[in-house]
C-alpha positions in Angstrom: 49.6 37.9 170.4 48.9 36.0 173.6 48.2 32.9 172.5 44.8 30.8 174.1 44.7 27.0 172.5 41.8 26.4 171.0 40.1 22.9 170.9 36.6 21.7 170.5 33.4 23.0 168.0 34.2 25.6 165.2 31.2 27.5 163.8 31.2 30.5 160.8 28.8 33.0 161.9 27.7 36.7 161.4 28.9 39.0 164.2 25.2 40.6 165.0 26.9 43.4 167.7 30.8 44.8 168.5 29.6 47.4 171.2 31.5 45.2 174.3 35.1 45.6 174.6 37.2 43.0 172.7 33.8 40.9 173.1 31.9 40.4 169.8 27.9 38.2 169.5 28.3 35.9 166.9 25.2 34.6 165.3 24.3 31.6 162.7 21.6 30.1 161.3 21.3 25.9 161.7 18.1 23.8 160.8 16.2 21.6 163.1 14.4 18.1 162.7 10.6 18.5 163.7 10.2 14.7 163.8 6.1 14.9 163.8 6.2 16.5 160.6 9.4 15.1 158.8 10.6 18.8 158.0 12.8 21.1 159.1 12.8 24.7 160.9 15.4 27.3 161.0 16.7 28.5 164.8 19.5 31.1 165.5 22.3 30.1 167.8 23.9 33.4 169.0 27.1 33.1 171.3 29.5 35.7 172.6 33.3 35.8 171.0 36.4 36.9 172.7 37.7 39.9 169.8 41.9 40.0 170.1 42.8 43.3 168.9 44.8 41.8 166.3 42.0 40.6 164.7 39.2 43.4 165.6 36.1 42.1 164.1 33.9 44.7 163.0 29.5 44.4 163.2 28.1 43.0 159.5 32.0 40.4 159.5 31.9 36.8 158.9 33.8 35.0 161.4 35.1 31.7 161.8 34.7 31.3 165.7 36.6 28.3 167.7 36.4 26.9 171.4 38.3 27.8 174.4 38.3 27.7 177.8 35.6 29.8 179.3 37.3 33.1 179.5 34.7 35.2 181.3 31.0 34.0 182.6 29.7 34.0 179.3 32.4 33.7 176.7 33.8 30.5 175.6 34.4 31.3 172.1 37.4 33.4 170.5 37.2 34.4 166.8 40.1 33.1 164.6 39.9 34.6 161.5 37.4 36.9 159.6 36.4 35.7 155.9 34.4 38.4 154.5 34.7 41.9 155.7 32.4 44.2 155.7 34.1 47.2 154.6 35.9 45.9 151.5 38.9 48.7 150.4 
């Protein structure tokens, strides 16, 4: 495995589409402060994940995703590990 270090903001996601090559979209839900109103709204973050083929993250996974250096114009994420599969054998 060719090693990229990692650094920076971690996030545990749902990976929303595979279709890319080793590239996965990684999606998670956060909550928001609407100050005028004291209450909170939910937003989707959706970033996309460098996928090492030792890992192979499949659509429907839970991913923990970390930082990297931007590897491509749009990715800046790899995923590390996955933590619930999808198809469970």
């Amino acid at each position: 495995m060719q090693s990229i270090s990692t650094r920076g903001k971690s996030f545990v996601g749902k990976v929303v589409s595979a279709k890319m090559h080793r590239t996965v979209v990684v999606e998670w839900e956060r909550r928001v402060l609407i100050p005028k109103f004291n209450r909170y709204t939910k937003r989707r973050s959706k970033v996309s994940a460098h996928n090492p083929d030792e890992i192979n993250a499949k659509e429907g996974d839970i991913v923990r995703i970390k930082e990297v250096r931007p590897l491509s114009k749009t990715k800046n994420f790899t995923v590390v590990e996955i933590l619930e599969s999808l198809d469970q054998e």
